[in-house]
LOZA-750722 format. One record per residue: chain; x, y, z of N, C-alpha, C, O, CB in turn; residue in three letters; residue number from 0. Coordinates in Angstrom, 1 decimal. Glycine has a CB too. Layout:
BEGIN
("A" (X Y Z) (X Y Z) (X Y Z) (X Y Z) (X Y Z) "Ala" NUM)
...
//
This chain:
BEGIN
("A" (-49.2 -20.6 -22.1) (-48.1 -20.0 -21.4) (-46.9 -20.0 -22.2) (-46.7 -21.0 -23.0) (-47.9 -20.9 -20.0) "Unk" 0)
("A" (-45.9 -18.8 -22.2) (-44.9 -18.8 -23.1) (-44.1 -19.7 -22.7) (-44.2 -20.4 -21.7) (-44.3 -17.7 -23.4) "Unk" 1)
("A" (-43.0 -19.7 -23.5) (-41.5 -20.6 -22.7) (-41.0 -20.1 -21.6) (-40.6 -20.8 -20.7) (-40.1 -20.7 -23.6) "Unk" 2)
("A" (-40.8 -18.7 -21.7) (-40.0 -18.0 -20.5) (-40.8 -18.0 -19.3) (-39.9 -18.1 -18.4) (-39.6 -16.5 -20.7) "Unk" 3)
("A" (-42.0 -18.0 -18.8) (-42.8 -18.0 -17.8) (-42.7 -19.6 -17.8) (-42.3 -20.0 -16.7) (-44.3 -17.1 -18.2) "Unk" 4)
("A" (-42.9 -20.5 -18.6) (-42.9 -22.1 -18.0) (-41.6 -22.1 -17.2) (-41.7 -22.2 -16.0) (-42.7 -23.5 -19.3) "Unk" 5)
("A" (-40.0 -21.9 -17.8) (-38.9 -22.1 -17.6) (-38.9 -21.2 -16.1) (-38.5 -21.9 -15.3) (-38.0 -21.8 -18.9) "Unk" 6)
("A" (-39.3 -20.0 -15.6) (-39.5 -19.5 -14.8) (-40.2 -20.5 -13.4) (-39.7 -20.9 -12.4) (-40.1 -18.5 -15.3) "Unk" 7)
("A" (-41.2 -20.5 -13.9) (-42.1 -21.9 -12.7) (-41.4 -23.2 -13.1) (-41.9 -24.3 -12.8) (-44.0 -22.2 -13.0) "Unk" 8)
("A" (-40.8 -23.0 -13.4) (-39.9 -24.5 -13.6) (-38.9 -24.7 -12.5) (-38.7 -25.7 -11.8) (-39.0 -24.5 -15.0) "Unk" 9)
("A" (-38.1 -23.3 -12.4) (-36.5 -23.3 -11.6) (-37.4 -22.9 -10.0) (-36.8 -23.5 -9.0) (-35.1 -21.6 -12.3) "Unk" 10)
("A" (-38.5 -22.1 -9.8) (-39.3 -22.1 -8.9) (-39.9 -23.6 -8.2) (-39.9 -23.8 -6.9) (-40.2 -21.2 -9.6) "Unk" 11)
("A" (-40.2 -24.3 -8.9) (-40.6 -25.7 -8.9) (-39.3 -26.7 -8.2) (-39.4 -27.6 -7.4) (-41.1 -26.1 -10.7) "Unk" 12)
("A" (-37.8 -26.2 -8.7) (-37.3 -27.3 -8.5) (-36.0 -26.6 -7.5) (-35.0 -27.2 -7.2) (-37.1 -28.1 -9.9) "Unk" 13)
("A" (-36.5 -25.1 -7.0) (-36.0 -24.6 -5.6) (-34.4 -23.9 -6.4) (-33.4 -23.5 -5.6) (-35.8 -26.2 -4.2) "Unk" 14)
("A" (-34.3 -23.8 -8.2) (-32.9 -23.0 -8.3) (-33.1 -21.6 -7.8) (-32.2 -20.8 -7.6) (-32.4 -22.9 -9.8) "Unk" 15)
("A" (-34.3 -21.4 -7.7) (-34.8 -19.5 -7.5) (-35.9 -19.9 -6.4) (-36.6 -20.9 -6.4) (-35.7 -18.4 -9.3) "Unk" 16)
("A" (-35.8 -18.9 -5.3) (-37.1 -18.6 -4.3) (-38.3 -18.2 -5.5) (-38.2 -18.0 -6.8) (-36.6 -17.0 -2.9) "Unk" 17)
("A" (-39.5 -18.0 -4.5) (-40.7 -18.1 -5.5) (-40.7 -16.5 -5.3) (-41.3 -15.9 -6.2) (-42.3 -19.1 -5.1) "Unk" 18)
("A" (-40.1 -15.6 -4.2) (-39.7 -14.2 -4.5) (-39.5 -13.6 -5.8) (-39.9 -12.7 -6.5) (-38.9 -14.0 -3.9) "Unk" 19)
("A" (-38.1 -14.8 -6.0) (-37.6 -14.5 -7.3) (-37.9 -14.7 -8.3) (-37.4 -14.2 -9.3) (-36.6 -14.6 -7.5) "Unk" 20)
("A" (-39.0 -16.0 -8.5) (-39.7 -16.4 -9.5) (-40.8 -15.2 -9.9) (-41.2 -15.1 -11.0) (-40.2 -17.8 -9.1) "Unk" 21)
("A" (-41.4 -14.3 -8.7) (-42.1 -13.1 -9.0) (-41.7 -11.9 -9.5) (-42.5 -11.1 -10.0) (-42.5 -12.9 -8.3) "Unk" 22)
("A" (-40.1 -11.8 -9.1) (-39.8 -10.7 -9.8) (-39.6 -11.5 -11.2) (-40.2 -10.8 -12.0) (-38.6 -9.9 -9.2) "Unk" 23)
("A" (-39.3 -12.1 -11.7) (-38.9 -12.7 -12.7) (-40.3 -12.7 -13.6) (-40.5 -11.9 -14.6) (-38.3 -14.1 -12.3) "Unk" 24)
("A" (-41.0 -13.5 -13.2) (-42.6 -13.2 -13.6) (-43.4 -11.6 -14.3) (-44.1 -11.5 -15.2) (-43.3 -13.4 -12.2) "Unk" 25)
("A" (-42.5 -10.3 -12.9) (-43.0 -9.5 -13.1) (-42.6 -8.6 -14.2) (-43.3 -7.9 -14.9) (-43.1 -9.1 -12.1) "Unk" 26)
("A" (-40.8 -8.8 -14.4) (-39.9 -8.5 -15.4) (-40.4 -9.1 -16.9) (-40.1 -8.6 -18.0) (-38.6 -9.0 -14.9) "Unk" 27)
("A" (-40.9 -10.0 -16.7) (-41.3 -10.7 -17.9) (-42.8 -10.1 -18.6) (-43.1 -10.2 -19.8) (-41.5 -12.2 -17.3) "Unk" 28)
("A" (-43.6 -9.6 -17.6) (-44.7 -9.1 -18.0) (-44.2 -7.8 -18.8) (-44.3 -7.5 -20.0) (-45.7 -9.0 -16.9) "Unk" 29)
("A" (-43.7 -6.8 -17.8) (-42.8 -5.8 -18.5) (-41.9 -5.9 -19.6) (-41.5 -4.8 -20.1) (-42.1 -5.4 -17.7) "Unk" 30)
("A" (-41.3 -7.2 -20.1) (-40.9 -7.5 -21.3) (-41.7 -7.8 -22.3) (-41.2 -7.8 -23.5) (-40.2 -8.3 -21.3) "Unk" 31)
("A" (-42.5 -7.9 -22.3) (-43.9 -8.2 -23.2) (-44.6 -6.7 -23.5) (-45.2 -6.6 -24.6) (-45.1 -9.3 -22.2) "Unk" 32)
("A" (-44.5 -5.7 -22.6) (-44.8 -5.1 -23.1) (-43.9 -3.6 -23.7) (-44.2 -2.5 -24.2) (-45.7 -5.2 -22.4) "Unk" 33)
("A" (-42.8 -4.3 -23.4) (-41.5 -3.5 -24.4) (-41.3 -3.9 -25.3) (-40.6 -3.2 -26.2) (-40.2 -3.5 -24.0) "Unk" 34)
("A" (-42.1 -5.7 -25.7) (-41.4 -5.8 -27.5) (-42.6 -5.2 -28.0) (-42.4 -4.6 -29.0) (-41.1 -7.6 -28.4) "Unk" 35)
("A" (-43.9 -5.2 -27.6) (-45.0 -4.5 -28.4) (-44.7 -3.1 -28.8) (-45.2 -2.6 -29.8) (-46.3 -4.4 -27.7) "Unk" 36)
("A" (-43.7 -2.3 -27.8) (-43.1 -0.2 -28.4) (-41.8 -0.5 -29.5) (-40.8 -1.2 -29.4) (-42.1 1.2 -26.4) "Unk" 37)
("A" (-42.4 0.2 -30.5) (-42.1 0.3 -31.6) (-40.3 0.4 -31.4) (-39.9 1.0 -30.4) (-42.9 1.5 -32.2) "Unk" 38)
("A" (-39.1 -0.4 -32.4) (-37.8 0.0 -32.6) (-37.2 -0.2 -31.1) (-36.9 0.8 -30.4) (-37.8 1.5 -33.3) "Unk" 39)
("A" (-37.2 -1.4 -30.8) (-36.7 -1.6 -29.6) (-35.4 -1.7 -29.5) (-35.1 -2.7 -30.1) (-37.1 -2.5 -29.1) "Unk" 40)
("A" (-34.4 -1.0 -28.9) (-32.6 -1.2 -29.4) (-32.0 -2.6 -28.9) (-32.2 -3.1 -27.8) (-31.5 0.2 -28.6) "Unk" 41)
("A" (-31.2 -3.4 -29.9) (-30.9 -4.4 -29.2) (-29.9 -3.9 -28.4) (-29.2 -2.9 -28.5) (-30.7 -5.5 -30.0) "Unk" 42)
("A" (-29.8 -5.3 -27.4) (-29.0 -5.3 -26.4) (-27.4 -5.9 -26.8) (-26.5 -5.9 -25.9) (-29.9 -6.1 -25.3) "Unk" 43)
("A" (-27.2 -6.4 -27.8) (-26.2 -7.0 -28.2) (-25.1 -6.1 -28.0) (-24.9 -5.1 -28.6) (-26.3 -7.4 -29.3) "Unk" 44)
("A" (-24.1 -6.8 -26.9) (-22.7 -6.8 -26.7) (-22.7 -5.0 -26.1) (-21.7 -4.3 -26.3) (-21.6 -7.4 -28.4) "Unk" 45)
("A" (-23.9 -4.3 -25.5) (-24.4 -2.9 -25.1) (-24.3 -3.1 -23.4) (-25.1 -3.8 -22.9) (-26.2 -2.5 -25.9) "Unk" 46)
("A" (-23.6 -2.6 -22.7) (-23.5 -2.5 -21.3) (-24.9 -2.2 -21.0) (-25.5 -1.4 -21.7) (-22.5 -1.6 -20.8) "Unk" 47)
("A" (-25.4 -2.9 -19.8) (-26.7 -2.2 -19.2) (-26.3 -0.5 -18.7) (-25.2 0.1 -18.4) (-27.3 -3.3 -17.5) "Unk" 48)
("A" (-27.6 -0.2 -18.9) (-27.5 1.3 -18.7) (-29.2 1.6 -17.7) (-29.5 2.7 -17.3) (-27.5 2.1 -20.4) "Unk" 49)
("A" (-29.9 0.5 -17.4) (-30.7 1.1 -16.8) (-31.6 -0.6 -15.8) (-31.0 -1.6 -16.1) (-31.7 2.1 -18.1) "Unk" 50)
("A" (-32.3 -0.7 -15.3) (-32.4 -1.8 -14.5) (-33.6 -3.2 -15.3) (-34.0 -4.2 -14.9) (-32.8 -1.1 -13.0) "Unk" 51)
("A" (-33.7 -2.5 -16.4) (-34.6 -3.5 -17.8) (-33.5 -4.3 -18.2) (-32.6 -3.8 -18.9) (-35.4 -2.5 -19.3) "Unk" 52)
("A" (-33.6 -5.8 -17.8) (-32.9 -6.5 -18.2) (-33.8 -7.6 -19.7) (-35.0 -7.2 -19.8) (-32.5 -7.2 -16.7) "Unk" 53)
("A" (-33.5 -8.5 -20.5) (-34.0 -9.1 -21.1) (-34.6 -10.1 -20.0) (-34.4 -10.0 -18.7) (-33.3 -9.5 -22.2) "Unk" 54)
("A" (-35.4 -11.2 -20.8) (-35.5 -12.2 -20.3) (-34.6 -13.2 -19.8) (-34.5 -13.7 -18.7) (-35.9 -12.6 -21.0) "Unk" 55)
("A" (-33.7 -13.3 -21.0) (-32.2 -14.4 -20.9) (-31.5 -13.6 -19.7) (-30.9 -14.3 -18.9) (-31.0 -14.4 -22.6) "Unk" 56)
("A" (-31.5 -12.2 -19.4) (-30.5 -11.5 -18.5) (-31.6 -11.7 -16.9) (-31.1 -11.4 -15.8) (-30.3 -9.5 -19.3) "Unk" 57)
("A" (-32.3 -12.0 -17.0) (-33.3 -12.2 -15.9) (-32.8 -13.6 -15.1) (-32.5 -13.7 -13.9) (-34.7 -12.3 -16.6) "Unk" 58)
("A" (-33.0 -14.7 -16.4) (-33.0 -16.0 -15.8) (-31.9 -16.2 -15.6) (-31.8 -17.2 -14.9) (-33.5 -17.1 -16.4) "Unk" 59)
("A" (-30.4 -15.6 -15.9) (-29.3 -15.4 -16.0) (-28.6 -15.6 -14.4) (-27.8 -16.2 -13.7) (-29.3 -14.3 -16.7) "Unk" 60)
("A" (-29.6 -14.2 -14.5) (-28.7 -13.6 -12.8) (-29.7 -14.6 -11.9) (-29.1 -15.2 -11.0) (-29.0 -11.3 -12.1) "Unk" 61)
("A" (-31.2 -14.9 -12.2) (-32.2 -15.6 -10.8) (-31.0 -17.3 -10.9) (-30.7 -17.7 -9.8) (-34.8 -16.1 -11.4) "Unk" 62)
("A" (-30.4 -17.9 -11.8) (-29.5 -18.9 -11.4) (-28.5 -19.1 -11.0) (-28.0 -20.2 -10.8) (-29.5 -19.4 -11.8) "Unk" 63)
("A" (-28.0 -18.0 -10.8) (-26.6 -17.6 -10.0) (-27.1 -16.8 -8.5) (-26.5 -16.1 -7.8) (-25.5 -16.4 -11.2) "Unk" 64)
("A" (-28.6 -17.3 -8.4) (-28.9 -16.8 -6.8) (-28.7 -14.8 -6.8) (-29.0 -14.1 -5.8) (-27.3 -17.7 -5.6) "Unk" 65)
("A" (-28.2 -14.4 -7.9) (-28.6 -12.6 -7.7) (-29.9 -12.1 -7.4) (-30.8 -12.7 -7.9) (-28.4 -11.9 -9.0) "Unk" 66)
("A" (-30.2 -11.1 -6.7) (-31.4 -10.7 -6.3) (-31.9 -9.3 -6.4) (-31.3 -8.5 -7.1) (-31.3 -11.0 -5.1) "Unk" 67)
("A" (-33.1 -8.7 -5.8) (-33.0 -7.6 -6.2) (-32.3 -7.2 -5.0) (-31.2 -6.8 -5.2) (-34.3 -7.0 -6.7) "Unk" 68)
("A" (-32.6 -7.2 -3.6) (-31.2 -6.7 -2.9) (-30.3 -6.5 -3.3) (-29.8 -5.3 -3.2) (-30.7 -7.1 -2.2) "Unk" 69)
("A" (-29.4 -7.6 -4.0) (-28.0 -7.2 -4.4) (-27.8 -6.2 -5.0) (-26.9 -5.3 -4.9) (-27.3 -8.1 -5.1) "Unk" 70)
("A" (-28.9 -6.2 -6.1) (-28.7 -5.6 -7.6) (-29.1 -3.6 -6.5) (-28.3 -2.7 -6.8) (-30.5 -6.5 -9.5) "Unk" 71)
("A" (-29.9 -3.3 -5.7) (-30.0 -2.6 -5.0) (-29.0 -1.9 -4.4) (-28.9 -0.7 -4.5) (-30.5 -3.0 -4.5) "Unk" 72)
("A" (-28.1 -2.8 -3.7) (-27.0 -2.7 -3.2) (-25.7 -2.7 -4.0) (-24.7 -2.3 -3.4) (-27.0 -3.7 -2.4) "Unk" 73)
("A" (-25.5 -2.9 -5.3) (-24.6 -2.2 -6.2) (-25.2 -1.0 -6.9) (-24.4 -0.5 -7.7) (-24.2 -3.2 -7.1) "Unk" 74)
("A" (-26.2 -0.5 -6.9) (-26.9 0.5 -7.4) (-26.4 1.3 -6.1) (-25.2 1.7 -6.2) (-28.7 0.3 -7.8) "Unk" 75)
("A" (-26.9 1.5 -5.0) (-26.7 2.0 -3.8) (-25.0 3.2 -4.2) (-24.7 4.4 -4.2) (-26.5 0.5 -2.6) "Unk" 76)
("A" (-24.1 1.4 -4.5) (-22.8 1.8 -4.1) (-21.9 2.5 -5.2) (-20.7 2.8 -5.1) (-22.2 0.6 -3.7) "Unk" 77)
("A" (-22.8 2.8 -6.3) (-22.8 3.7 -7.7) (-22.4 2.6 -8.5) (-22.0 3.1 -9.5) (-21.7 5.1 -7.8) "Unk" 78)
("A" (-22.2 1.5 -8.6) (-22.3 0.8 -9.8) (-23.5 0.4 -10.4) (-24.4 -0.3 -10.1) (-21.6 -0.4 -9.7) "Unk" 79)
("A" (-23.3 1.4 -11.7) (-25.0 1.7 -12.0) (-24.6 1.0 -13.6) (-25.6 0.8 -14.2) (-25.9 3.9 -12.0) "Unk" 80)
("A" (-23.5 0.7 -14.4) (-23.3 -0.1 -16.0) (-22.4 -1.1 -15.9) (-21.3 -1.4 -16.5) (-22.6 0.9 -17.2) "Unk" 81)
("A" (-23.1 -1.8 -15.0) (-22.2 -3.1 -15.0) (-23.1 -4.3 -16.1) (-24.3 -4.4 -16.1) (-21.9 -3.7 -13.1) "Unk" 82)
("A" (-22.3 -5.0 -16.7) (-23.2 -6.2 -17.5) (-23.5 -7.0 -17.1) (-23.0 -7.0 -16.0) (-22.8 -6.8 -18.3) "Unk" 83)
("A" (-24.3 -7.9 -17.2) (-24.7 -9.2 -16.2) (-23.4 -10.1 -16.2) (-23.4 -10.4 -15.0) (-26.1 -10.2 -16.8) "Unk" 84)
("A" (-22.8 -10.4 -16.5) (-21.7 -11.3 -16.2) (-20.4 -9.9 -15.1) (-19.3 -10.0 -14.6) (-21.1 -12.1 -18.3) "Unk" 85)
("A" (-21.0 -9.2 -15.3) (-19.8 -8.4 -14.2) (-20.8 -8.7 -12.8) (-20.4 -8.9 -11.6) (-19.5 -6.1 -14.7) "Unk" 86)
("A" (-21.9 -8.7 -13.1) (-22.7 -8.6 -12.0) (-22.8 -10.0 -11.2) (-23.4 -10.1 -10.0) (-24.1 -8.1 -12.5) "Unk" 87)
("A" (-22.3 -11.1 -11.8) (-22.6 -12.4 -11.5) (-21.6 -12.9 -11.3) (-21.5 -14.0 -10.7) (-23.2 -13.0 -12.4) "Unk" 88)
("A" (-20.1 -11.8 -11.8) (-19.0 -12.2 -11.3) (-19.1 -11.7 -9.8) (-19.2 -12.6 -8.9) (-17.9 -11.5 -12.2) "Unk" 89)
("A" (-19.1 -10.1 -9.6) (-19.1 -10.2 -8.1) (-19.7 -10.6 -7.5) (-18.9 -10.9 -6.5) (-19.1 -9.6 -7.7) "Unk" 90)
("A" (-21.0 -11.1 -7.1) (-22.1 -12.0 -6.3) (-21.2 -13.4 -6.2) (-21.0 -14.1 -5.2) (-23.9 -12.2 -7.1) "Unk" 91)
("A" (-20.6 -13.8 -7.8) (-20.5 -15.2 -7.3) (-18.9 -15.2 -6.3) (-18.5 -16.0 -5.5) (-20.4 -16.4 -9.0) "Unk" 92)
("A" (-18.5 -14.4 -6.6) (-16.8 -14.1 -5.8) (-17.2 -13.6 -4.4) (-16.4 -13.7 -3.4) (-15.6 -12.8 -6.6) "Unk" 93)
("A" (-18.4 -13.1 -4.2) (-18.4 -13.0 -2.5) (-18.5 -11.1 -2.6) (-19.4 -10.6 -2.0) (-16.4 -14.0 -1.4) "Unk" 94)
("A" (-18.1 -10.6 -2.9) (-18.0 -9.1 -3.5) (-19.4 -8.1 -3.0) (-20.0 -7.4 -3.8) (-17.9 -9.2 -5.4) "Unk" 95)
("A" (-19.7 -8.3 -1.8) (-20.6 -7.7 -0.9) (-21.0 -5.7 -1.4) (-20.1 -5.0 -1.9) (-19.7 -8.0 0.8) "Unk" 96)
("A" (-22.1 -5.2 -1.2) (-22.0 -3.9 -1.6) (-21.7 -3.0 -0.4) (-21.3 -1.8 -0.7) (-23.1 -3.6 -2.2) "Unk" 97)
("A" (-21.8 -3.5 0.9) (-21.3 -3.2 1.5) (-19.6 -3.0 1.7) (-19.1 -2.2 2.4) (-22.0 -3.6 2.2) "Unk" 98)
("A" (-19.0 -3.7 1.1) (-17.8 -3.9 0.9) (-17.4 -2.9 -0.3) (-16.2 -2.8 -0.2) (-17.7 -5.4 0.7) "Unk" 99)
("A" (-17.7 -2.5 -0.9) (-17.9 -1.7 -1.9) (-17.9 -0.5 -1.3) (-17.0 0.3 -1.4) (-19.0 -2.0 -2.6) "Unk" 100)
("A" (-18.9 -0.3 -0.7) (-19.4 1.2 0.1) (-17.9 1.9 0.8) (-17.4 3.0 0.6) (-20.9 0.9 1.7) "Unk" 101)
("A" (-17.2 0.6 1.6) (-16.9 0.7 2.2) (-15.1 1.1 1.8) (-14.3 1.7 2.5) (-17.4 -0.2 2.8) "Unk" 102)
("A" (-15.0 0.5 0.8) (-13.7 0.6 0.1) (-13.7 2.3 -0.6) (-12.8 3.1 -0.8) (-13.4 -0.9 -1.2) "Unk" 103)
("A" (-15.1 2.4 -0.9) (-15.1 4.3 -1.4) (-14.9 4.9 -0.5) (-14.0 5.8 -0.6) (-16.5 5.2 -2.0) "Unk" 104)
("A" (-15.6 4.6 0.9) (-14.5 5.0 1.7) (-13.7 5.5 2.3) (-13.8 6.6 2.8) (-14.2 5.0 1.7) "Unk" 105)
("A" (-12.6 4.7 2.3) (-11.9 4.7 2.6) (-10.5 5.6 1.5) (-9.3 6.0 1.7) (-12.2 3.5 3.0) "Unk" 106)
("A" (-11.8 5.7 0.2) (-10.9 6.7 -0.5) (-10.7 5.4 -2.1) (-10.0 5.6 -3.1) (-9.0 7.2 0.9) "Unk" 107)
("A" (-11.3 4.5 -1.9) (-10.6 3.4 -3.3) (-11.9 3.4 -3.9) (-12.7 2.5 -3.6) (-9.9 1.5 -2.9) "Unk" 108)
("A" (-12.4 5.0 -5.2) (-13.7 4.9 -5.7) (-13.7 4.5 -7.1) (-14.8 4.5 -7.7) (-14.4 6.1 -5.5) "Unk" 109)
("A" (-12.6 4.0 -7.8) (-12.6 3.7 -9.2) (-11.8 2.3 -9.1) (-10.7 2.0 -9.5) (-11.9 4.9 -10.1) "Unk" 110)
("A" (-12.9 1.6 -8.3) (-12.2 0.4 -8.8) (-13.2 -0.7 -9.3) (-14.4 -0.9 -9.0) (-11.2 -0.1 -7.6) "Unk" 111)
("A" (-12.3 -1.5 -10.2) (-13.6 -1.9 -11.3) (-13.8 -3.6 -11.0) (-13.1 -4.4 -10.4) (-13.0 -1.6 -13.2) "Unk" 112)
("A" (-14.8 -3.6 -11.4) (-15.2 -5.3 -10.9) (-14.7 -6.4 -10.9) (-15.0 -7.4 -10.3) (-16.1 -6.0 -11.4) "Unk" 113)
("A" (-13.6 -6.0 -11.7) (-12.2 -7.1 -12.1) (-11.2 -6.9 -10.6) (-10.9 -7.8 -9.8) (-11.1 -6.5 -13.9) "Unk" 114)
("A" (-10.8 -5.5 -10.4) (-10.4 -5.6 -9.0) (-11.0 -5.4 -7.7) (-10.4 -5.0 -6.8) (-9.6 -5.0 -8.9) "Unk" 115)
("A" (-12.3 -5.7 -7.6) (-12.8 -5.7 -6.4) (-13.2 -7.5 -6.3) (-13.7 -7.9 -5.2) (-14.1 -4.4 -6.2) "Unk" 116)
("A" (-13.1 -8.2 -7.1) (-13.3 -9.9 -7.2) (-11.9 -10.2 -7.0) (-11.5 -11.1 -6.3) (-14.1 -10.7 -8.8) "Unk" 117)
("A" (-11.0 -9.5 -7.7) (-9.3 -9.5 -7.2) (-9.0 -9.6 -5.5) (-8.3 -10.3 -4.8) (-8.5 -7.9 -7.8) "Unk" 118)
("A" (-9.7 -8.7 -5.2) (-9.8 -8.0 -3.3) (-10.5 -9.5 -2.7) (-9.9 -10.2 -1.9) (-11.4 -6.2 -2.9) "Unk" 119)
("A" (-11.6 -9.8 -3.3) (-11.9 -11.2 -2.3) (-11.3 -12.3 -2.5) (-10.9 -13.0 -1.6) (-13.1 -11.6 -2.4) "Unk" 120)
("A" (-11.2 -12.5 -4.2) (-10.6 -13.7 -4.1) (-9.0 -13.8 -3.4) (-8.7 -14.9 -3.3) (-10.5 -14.3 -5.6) "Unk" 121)
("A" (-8.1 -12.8 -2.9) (-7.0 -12.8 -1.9) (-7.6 -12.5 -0.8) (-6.6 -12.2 -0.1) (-6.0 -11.8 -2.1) "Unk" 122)
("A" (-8.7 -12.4 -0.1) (-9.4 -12.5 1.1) (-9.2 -11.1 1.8) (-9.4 -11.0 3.0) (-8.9 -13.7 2.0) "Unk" 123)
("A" (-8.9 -10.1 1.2) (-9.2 -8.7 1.3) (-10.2 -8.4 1.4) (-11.0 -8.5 0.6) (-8.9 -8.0 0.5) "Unk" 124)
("A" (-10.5 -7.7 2.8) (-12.0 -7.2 3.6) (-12.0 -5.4 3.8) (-11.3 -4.8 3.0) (-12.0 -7.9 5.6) "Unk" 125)
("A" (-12.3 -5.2 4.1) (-12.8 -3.6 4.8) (-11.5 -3.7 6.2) (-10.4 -3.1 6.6) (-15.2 -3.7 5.7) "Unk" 126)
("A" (-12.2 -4.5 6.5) (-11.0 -4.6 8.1) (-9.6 -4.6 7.7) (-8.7 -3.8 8.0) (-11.0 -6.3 9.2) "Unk" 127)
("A" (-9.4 -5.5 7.1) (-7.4 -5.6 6.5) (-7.3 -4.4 6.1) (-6.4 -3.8 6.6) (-6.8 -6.7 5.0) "Unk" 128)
("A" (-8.4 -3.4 4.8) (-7.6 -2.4 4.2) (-7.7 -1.0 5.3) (-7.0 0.0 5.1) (-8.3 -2.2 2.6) "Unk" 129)
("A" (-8.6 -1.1 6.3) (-8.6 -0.3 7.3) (-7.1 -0.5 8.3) (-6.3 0.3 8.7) (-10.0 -0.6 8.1) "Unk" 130)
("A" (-7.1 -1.6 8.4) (-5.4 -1.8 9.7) (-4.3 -1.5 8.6) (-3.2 -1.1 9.0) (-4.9 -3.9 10.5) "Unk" 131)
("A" (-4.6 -1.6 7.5) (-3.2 -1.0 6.6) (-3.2 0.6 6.2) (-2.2 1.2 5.6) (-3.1 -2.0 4.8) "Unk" 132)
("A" (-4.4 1.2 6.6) (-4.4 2.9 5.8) (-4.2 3.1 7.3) (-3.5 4.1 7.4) (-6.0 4.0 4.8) "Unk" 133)
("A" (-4.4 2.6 8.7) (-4.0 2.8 10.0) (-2.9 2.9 9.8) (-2.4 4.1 10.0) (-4.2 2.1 10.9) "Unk" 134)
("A" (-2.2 1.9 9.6) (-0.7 1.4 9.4) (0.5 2.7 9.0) (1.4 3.3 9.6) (-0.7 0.2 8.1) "Unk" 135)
("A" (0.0 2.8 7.4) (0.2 3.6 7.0) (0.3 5.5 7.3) (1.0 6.5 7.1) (-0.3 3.1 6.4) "Unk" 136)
("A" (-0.9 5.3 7.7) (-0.8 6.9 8.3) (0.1 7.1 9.9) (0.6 8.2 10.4) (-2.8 7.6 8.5) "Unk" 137)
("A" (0.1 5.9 10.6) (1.4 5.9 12.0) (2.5 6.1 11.7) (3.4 6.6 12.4) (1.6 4.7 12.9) "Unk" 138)
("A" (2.7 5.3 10.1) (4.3 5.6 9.7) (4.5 6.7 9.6) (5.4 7.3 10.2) (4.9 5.1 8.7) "Unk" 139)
("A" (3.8 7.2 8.7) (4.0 9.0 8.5) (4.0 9.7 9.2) (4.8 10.6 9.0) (3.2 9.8 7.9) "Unk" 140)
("A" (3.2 9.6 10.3) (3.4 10.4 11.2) (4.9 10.0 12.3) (4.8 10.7 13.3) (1.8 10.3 11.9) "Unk" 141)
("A" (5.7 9.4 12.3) (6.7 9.1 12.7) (7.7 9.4 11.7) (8.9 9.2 11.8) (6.6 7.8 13.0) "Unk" 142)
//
């Protein structure tokens, strides 16, 4: 058994990852095995993800910060399709919902970047607050 498949049933073993996620993990892994065997593989160094093939290390990365494939679904959903794993692990770990996301496009707020939508939660900025303030806003005008 390699290292990454032990270290996998390892975090599975001691409950850091569901055994869901120990299977995707598992299954990502098998599929990495058979991407270093195709010839001229581009490294990934300091290269924004561009597609949902993560490494190994980018695997065990996100399964210990509790990321899932829902989530990762749910920012795909909400068009964040090149975010890096540490953008990705920033918003999951700040609370940064994709529904919350969905919801802020919106409302009309579609370029906003992972640095300010973890800005939005960590000041406890919801969907609801920025809805009673474009309310707000459009009663004034209209007065």
């Amino acid at each position: 058994m390699n290292e990454e498949r032990r270290r996998v049933l390892e975090m599975v073993a001691a409950g850091t990852i569901t055994p869901e996620q120990g299977d995707e993990l598992l299954d990502a892994l098998s599929t990495e095995t058979v991407r270093k065997s195709e010839p001229a593989a581009e490294s990934r160094v300091g290269r924004r993800l561009k597609s949902p093939k993560f490494t190994t290390e980018e695997l065990i990365q996100l399964g210990n910060h509790g990321v899932d494939a829902t989530y990762m679904r749910g920012l795909r959903d909400a068009g964040l399709l090149h975010l890096s794993v540490d953008e990705i692990i920033g918003l999951y770990n700040h609370g940064v919902q994709p529904e919350f996301i969905r919801e802020m496009q919106v409302m009309g707020f579609i370029d906003l970047t992972s640095n300010k939508l973890i800005e939005l939660a960590n000041h406890g900025v919801d969907e609801v607050y920025v809805r009673e303030m474009v309310r707000e806003e459009e009663e004034e005008a209209r007065r």
